[in-house]
C-alpha positions as a Markdown table, in Angstrom:
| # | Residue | x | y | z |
|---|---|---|---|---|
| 1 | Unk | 15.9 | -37.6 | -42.1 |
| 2 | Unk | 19.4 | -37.4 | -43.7 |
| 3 | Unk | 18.4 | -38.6 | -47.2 |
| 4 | Unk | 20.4 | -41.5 | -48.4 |
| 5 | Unk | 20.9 | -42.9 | -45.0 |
| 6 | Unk | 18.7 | -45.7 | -43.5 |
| 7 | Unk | 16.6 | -45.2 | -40.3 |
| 8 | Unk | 13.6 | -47.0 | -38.2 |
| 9 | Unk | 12.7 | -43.7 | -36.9 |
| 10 | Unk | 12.0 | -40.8 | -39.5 |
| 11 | Unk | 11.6 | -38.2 | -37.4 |
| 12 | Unk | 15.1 | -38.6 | -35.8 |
| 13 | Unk | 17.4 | -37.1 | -37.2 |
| 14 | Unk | 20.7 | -39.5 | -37.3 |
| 15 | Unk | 23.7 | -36.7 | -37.3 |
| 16 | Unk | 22.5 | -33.4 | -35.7 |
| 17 | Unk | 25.2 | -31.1 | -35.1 |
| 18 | Unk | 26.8 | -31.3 | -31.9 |
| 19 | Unk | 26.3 | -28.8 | -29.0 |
| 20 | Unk | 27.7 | -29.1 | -25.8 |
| 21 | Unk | 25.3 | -29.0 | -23.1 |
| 22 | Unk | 25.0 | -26.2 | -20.2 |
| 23 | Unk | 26.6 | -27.3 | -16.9 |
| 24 | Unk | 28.2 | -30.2 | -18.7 |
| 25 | Unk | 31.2 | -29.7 | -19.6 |
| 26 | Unk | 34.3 | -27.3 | -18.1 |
| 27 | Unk | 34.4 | -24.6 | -20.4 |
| 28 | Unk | 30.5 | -23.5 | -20.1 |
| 29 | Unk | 30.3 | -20.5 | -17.8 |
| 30 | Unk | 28.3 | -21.2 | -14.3 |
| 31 | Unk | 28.0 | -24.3 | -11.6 |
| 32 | Unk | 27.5 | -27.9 | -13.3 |
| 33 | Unk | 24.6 | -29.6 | -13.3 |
| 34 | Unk | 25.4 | -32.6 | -10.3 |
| 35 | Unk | 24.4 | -35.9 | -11.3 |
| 36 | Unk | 20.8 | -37.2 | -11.2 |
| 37 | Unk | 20.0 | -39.2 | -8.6 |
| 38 | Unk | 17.3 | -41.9 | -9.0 |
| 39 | Unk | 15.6 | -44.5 | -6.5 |
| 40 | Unk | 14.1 | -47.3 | -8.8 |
| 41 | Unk | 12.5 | -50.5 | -6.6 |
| 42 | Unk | 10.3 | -52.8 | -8.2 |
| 43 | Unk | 10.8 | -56.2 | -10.7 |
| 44 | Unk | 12.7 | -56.0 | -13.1 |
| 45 | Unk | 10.6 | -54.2 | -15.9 |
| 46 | Unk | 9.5 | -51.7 | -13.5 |
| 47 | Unk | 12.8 | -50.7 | -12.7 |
| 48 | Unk | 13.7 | -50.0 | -16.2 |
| 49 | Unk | 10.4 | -48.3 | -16.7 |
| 50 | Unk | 11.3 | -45.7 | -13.7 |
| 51 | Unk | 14.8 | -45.0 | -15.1 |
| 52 | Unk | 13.3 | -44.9 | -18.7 |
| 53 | Unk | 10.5 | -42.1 | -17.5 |
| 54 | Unk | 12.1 | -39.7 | -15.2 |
| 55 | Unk | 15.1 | -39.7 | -18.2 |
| 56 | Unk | 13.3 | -40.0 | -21.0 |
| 57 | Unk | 13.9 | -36.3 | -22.3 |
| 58 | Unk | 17.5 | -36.9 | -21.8 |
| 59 | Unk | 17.7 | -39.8 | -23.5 |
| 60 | Unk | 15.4 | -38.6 | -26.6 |
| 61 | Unk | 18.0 | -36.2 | -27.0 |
| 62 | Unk | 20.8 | -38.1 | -26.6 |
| 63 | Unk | 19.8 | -40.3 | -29.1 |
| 64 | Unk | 19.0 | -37.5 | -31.2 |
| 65 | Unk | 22.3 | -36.1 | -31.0 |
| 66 | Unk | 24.0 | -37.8 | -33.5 |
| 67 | Unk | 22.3 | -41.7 | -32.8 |
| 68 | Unk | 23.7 | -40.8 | -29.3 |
| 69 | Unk | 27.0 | -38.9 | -30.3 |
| 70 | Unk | 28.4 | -41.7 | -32.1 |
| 71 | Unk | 28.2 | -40.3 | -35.3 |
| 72 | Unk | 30.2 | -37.5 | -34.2 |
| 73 | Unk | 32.7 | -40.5 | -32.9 |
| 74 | Unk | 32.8 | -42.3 | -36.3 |
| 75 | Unk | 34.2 | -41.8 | -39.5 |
| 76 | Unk | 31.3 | -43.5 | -41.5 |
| 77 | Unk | 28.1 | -42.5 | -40.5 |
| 78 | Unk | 26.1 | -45.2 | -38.8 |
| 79 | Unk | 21.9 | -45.9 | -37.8 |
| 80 | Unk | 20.0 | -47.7 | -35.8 |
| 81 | Unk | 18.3 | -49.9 | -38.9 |
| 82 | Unk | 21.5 | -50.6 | -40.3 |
| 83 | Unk | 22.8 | -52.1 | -36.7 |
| 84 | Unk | 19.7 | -54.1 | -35.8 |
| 85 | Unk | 21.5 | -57.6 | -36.9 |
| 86 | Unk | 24.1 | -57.0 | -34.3 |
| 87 | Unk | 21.4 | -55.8 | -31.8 |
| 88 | Unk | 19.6 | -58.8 | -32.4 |
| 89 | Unk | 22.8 | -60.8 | -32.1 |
| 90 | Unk | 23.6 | -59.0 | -28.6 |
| 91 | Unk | 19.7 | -59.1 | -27.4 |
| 92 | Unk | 19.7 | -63.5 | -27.5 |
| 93 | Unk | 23.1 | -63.2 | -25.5 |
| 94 | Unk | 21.5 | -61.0 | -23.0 |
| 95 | Unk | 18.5 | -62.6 | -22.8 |
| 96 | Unk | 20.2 | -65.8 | -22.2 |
| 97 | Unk | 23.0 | -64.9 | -19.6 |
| 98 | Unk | 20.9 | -62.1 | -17.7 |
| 99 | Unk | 17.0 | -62.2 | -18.1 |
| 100 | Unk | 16.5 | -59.7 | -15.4 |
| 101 | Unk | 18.6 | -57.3 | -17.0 |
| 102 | Unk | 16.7 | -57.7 | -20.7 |
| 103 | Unk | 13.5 | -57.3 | -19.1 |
| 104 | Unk | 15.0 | -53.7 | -17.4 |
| 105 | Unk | 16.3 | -53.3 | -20.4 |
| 106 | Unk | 12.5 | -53.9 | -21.8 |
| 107 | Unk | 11.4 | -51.2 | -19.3 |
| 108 | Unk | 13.8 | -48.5 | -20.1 |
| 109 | Unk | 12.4 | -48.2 | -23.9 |
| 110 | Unk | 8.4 | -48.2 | -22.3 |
| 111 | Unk | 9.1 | -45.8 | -19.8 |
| 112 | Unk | 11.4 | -43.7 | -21.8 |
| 113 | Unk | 9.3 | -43.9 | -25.0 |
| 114 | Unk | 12.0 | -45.2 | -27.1 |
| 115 | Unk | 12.2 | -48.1 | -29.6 |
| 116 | Unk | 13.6 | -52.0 | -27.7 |
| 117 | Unk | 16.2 | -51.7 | -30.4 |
| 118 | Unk | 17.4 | -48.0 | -29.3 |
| 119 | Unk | 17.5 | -49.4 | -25.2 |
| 120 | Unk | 19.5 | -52.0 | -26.0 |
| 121 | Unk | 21.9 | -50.1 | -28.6 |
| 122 | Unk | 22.0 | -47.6 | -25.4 |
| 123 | Unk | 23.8 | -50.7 | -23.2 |
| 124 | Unk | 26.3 | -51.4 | -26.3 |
| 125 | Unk | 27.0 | -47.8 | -27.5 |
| 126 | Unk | 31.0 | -48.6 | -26.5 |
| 127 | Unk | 31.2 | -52.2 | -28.5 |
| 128 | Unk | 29.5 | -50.2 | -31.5 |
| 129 | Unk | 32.5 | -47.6 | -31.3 |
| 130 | Unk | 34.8 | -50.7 | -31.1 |
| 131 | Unk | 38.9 | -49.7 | -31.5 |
| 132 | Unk | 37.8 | -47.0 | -34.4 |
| 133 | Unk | 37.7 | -44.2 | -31.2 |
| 134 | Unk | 41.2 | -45.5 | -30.3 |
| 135 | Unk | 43.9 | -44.3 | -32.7 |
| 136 | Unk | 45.0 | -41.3 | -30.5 |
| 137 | Unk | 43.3 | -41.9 | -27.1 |
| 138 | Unk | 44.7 | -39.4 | -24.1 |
| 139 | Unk | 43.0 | -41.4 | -21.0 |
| 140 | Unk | 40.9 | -44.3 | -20.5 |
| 141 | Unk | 40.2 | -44.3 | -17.0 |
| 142 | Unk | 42.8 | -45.0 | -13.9 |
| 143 | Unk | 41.7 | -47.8 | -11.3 |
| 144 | Unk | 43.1 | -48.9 | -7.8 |
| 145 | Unk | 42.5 | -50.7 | -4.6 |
| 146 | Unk | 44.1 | -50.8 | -1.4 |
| 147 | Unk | 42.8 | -52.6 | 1.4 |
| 148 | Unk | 43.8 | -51.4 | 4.4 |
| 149 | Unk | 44.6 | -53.1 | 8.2 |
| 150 | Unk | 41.0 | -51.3 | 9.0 |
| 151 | Unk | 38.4 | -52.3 | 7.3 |
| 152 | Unk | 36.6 | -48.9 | 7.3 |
| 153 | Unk | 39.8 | -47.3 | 5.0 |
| 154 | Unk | 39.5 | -49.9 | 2.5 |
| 155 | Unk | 38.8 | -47.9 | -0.9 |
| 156 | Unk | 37.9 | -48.6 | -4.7 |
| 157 | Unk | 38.8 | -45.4 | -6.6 |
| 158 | Unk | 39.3 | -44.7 | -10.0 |
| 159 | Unk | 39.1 | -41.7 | -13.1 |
| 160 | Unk | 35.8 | -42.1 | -15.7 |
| 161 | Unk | 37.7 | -41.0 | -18.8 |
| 162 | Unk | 35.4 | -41.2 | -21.9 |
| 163 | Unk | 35.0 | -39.3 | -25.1 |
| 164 | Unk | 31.8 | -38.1 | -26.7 |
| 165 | Unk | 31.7 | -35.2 | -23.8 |
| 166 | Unk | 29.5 | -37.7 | -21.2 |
| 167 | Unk | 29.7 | -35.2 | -18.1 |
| 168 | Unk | 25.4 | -34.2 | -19.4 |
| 169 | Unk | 24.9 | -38.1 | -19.4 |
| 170 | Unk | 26.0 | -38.7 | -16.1 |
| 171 | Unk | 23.1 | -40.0 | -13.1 |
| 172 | Unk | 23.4 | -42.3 | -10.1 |
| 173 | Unk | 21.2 | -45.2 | -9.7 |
| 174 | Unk | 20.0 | -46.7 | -6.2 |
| 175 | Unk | 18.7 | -50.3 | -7.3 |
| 176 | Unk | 16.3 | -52.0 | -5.4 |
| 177 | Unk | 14.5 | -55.3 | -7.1 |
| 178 | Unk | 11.7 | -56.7 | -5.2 |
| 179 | Unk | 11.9 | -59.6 | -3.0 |
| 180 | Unk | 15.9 | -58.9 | -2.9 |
| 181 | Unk | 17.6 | -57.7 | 0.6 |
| 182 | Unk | 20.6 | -56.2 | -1.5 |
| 183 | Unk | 20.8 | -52.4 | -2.8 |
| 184 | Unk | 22.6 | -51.8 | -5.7 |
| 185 | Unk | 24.5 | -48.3 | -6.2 |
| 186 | Unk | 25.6 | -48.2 | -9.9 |
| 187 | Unk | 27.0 | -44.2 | -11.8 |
| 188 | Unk | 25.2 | -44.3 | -15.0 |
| 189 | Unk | 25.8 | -42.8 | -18.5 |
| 190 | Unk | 23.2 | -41.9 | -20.8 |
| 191 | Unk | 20.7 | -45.0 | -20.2 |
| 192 | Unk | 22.9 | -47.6 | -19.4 |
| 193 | Unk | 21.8 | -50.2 | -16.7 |
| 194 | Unk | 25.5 | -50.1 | -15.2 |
| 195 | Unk | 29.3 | -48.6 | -15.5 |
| 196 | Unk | 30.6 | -48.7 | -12.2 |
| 197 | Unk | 29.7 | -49.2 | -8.4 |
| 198 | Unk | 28.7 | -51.0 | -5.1 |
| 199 | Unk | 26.4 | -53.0 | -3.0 |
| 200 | Unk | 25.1 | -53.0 | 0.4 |
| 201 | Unk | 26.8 | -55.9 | 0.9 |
| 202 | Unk | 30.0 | -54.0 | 0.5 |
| 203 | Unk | 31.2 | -55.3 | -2.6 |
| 204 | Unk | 32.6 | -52.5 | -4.8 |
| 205 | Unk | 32.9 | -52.6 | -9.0 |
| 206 | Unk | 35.6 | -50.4 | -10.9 |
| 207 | Unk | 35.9 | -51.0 | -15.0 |
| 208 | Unk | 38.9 | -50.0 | -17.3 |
| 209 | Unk | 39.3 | -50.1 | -21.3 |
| 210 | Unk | 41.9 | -52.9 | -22.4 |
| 211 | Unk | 42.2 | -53.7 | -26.0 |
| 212 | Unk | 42.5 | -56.7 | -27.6 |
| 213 | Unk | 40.8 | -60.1 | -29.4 |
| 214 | Unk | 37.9 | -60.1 | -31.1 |
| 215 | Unk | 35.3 | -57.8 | -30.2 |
| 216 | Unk | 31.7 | -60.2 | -30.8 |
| 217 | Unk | 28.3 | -60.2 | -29.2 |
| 218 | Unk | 28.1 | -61.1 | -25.7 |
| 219 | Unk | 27.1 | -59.2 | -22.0 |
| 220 | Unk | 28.8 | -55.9 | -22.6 |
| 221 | Unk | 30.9 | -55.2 | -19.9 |
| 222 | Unk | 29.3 | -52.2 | -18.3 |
| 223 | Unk | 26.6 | -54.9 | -18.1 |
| 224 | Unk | 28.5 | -57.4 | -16.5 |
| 225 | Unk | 29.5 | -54.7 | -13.8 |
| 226 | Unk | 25.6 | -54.6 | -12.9 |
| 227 | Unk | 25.6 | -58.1 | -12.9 |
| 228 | Unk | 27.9 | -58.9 | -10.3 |
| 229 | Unk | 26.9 | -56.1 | -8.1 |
| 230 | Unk | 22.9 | -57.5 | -8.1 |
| 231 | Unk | 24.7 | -61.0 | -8.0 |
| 232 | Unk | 27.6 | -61.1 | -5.8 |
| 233 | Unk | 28.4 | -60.0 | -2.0 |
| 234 | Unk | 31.9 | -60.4 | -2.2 |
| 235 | Unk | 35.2 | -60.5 | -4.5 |
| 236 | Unk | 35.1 | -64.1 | -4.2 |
| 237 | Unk | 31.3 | -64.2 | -5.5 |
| 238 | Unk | 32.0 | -61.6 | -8.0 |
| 239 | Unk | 34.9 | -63.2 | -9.9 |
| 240 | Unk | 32.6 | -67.1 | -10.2 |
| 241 | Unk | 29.8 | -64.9 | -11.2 |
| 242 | Unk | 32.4 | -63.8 | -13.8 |
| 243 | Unk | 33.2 | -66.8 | -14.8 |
| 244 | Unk | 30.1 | -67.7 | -15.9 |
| 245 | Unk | 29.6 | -64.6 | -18.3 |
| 246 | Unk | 30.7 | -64.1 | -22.2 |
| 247 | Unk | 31.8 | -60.7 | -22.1 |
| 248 | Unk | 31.4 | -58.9 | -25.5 |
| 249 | Unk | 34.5 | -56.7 | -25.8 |
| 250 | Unk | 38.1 | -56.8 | -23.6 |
| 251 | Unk | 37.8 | -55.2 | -20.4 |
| 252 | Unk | 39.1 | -55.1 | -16.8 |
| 253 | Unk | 37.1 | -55.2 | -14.0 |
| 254 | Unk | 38.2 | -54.2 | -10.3 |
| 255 | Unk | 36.7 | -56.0 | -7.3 |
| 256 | Unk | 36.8 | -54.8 | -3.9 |
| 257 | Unk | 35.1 | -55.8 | -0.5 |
| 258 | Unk | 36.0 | -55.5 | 3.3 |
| 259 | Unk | 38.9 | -57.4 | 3.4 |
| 260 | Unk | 40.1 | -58.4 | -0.2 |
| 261 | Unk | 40.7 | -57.4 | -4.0 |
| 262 | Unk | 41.5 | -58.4 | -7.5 |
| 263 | Unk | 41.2 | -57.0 | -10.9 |
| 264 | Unk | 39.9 | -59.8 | -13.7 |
| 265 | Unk | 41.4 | -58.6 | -17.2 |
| 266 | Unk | 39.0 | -60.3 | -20.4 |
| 267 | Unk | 40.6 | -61.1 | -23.9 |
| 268 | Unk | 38.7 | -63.9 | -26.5 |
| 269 | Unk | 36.7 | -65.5 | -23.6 |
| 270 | Unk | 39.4 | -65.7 | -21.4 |
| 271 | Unk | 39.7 | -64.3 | -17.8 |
| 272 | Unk | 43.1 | -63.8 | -15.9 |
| 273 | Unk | 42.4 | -62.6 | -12.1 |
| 274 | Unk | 45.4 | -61.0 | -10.3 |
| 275 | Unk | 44.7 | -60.5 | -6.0 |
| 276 | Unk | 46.0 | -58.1 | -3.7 |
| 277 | Unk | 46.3 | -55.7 | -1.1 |
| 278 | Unk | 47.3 | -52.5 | -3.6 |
| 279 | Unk | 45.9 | -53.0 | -7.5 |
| 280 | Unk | 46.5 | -50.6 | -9.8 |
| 281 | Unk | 45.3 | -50.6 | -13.5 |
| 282 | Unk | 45.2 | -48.3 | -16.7 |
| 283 | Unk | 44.4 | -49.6 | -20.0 |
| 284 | Unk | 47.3 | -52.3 | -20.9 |
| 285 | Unk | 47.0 | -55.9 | -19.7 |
| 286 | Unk | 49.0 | -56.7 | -16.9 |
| 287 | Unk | 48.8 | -60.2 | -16.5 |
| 288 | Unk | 51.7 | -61.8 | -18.0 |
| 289 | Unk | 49.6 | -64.5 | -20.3 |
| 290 | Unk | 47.7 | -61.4 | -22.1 |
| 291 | Unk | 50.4 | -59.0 | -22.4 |
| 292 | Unk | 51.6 | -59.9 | -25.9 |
| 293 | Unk | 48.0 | -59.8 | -27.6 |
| 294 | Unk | 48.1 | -56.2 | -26.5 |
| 295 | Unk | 46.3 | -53.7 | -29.0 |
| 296 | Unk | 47.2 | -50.4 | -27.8 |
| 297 | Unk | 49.1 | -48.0 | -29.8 |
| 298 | Unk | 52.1 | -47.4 | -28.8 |
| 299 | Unk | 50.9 | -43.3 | -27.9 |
| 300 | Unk | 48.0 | -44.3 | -25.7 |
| 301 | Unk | 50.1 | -46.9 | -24.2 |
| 302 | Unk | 53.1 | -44.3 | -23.2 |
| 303 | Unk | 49.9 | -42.4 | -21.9 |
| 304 | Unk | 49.3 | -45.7 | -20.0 |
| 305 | Unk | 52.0 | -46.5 | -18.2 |
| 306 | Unk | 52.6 | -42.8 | -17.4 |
| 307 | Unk | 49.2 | -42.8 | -15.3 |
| 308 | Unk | 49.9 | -45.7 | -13.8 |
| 309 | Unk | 53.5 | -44.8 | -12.6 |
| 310 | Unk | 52.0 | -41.4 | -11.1 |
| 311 | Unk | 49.1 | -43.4 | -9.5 |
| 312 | Unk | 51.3 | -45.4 | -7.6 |
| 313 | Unk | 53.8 | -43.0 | -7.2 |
| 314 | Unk | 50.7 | -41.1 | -4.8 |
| 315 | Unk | 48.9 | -43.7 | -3.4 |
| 316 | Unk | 52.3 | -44.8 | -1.5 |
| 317 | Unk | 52.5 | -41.1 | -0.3 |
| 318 | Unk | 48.6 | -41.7 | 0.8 |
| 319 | Unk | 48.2 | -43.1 | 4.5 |
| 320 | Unk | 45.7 | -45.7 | 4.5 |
| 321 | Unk | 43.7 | -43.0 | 7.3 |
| 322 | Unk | 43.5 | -40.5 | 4.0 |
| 323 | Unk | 40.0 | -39.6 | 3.5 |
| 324 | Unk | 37.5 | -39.4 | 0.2 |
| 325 | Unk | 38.6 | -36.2 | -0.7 |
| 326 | Unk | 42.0 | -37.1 | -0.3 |
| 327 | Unk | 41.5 | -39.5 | -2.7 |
| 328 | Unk | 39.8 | -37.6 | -5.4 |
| 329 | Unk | 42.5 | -35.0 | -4.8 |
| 330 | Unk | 44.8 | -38.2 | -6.1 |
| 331 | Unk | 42.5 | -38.5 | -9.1 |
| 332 | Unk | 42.0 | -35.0 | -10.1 |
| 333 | Unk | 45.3 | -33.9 | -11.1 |
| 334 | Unk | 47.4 | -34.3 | -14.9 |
| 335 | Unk | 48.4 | -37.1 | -16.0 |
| 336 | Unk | 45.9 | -39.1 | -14.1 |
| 337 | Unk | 43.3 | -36.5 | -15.0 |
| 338 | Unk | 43.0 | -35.6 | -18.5 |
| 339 | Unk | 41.3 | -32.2 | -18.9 |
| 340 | Unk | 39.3 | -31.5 | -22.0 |
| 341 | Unk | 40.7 | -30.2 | -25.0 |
| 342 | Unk | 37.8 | -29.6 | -27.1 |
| 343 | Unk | 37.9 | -32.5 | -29.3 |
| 344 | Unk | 35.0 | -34.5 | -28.9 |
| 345 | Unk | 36.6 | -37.5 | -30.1 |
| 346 | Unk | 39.5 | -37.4 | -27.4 |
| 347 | Unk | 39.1 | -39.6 | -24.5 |
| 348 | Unk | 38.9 | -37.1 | -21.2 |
| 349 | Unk | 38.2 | -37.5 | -17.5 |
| 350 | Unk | 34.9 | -36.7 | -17.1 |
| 351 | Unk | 34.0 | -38.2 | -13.5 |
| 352 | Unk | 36.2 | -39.1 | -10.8 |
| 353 | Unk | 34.3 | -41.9 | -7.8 |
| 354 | Unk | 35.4 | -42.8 | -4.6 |
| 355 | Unk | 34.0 | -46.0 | -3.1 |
| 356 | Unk | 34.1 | -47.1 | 0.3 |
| 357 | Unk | 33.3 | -50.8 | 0.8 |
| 358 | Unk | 32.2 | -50.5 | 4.5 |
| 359 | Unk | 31.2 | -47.4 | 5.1 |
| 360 | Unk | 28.6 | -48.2 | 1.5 |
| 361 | Unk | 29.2 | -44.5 | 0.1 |
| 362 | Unk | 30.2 | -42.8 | -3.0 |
| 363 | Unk | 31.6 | -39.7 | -3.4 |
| 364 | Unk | 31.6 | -38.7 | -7.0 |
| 365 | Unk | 33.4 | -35.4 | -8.6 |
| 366 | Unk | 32.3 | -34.2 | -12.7 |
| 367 | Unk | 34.7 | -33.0 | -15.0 |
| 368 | Unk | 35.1 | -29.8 | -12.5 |
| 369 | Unk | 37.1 | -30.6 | -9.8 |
| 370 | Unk | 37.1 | -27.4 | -8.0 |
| 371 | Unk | 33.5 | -28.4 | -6.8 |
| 372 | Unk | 32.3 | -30.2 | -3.8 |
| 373 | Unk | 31.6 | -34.0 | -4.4 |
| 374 | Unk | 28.6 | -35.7 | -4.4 |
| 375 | Unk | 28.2 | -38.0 | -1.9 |
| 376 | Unk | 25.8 | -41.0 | -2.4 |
| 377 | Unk | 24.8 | -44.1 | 0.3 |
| 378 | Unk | 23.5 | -47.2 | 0.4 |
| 379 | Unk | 21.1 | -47.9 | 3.0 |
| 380 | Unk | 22.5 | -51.2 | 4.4 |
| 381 | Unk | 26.4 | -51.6 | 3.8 |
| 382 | Unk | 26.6 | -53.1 | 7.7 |
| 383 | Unk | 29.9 | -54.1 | 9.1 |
| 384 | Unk | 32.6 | -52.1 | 9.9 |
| 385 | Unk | 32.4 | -48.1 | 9.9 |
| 386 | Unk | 28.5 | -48.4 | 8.5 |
């Protein structure tokens, strides 16, 4: 225990130094560790309880690592007592708007042996960082759609670009809850229910950083993602699910299915929705009524539009026949990739995802791009090219 600093669990330590993990990150020597890959069926609880169990040595030491490597993020040194109001605050809103998802939540901490507290601070590490992360960000993840004439070349692509070196985190979740038809696919960092994904229904997620408004307790957004995808079989389902949600922090989400997308940005409880054919997004609002409540600096937003520009400077140069790889190859090269510099505060690309709406499969690249992808299903996309 650091003495002097507040914690509910005395034998964790709250800022252990920070060691990058083997096959993690580029610069250690050897293959990288792929991602985990996990089937979890059952209610709600016992879906959390799987995840919680088969990661529960990861997450021990994630939390361990610094009350999970935000304290290496922070200026001021932070604990799990001294956040339990906010936890508390975000636990009624999650309770209220997503009761299935508190009760996985519920069934990560029992399976992983970890306090209800620490499972839920898991799910709202990014809200807890708020904008302090954000004065000299380099990346913050690079979306885009394009629905093409054939159904089977419709992709959702986009850049993971997070600091706190994530690439050890990283694990794929197949979702199954009982007495539901629909599978849910979801990438997974360090414990959290959701980040980004699909459905067998062949409805696709995508999630990118905006900043702006006031940050308050609500459904964080990487929770919202799961929501929709266990929710919603389409854009059109997805964006009234949406709707319905009070999203914790600013965010855009990207929506993709068959045969149509849109990108919904977030700011103070508001949601603008832009529909399309080709979508692009960085980490500035786009839509015109949001634009001048814009919190970027003006560094990371030069940074922004740069990615942007070069993202749709190649995808015009893509044909819509290109294939996964093709489009990872779009994803995996400067600016729109942002390679690691050593600084574990510094925002960096450290998974690039492919999604295929009908064909239900994604293919998934690490912070090493020189490796083959990982290529995950689900089992019951249907429609075209399944």
């Amino acid at each position: 225990m650091v003495p002097g600093v507040e914690t509910d669990n005395p034998a964790r330590p709250l800022d252990a130094p920070y060691a990058p993990r083997p096959g993690g990150r580029g610069d250690v020597p050897g293959a990288p560790a792929p991602a985990p890959f996990l089937k979890l069926a059952g209610d709600p609880f016992e879906l959390g309880r799987q995840h919680g169990a088969a990661r529960a040595a990861a997450l021990h030491a994630f939390l361990d690592d610094g009350l999970a490597r935000m304290n290496h993020l922070l200026d001021n040194r932070i604990s799990t007592a001294a956040l339990l109001p906010m936890i508390s605050a975000f636990r009624t809103e999650i309770e209220a708007a997503t009761p299935d998802l508190a009760e996985e939540i519920r069934g990560l901490a029992e399976g992983a042996g970890i306090s209800h507290p620490e499972a839920l601070l898991l799910q709202m590490r990014r809200e807890i960082v708020g904008y302090r992360s954000t004065s000299r960000p380099q990346g913050d993840c690079t979306t885009y759609a394009r629905v093409a004439k054939n159904a089977p070349n419709t992709v959702l692509a986009q850049t993971v670009d997070l600091n706190g070196n994530l690439d050890d985190q990283a694990g794929v979740l197949s979702v199954r809850k009982a007495g539901a038809r629909r599978e849910v696919l979801v990438l997974s960092f360090g414990g959290l229910l959701g980040y980004l994904g699909m459905n067998s229904d062949g409805l696709a997620v995508g999630i990118n950083l905006v900043l702006g408004g006031k940050w308050r307790a609500g459904i964080p957004p990487y929770l919202a993602v799961r929501h929709v995808l266990d929710s919603a079989g389409s854009v059109a389902e997805g964006l009234e699910v949406l709707r319905g949600l009070k999203l914790a922090s600013s965010r855009s989400l990207m929506l993709c299915d068959r045969r149509g997308a849109a990108y919904a940005e977030f700011l103070d409880g508001r949601m603008q929705v832009v529909e399309g054919a080709r979508l692009l997004h960085t980490n500035h609002f786009l839509h015109r009524e949001f634009m001048p409540f814009d919190e970027l600096n003006v560094f990371a937003k030069n940074g922004s539009l740069r990615r942007l520009e070069a993202c749709g400077v190649r995808l015009n140069a893509l044909p819509e026949t290109a294939s996964p790889q093709d489009h990872l190859d779009l994803l995996s090269t400067p600016p729109i990739f942002v390679p690691d510099n050593g600084d574990i505060r510094r925002e960096r690309t450290v998974a690039v995802a492919v999604m295929r709406p009908a064909h239900g499969d994604m293919h998934l690249l690490g912070s090493r791009t020189a490796v083959a992808p990982q290529v995950f299903r689900v089992d019951a996309a249907g429609g075209e090219g399944a």
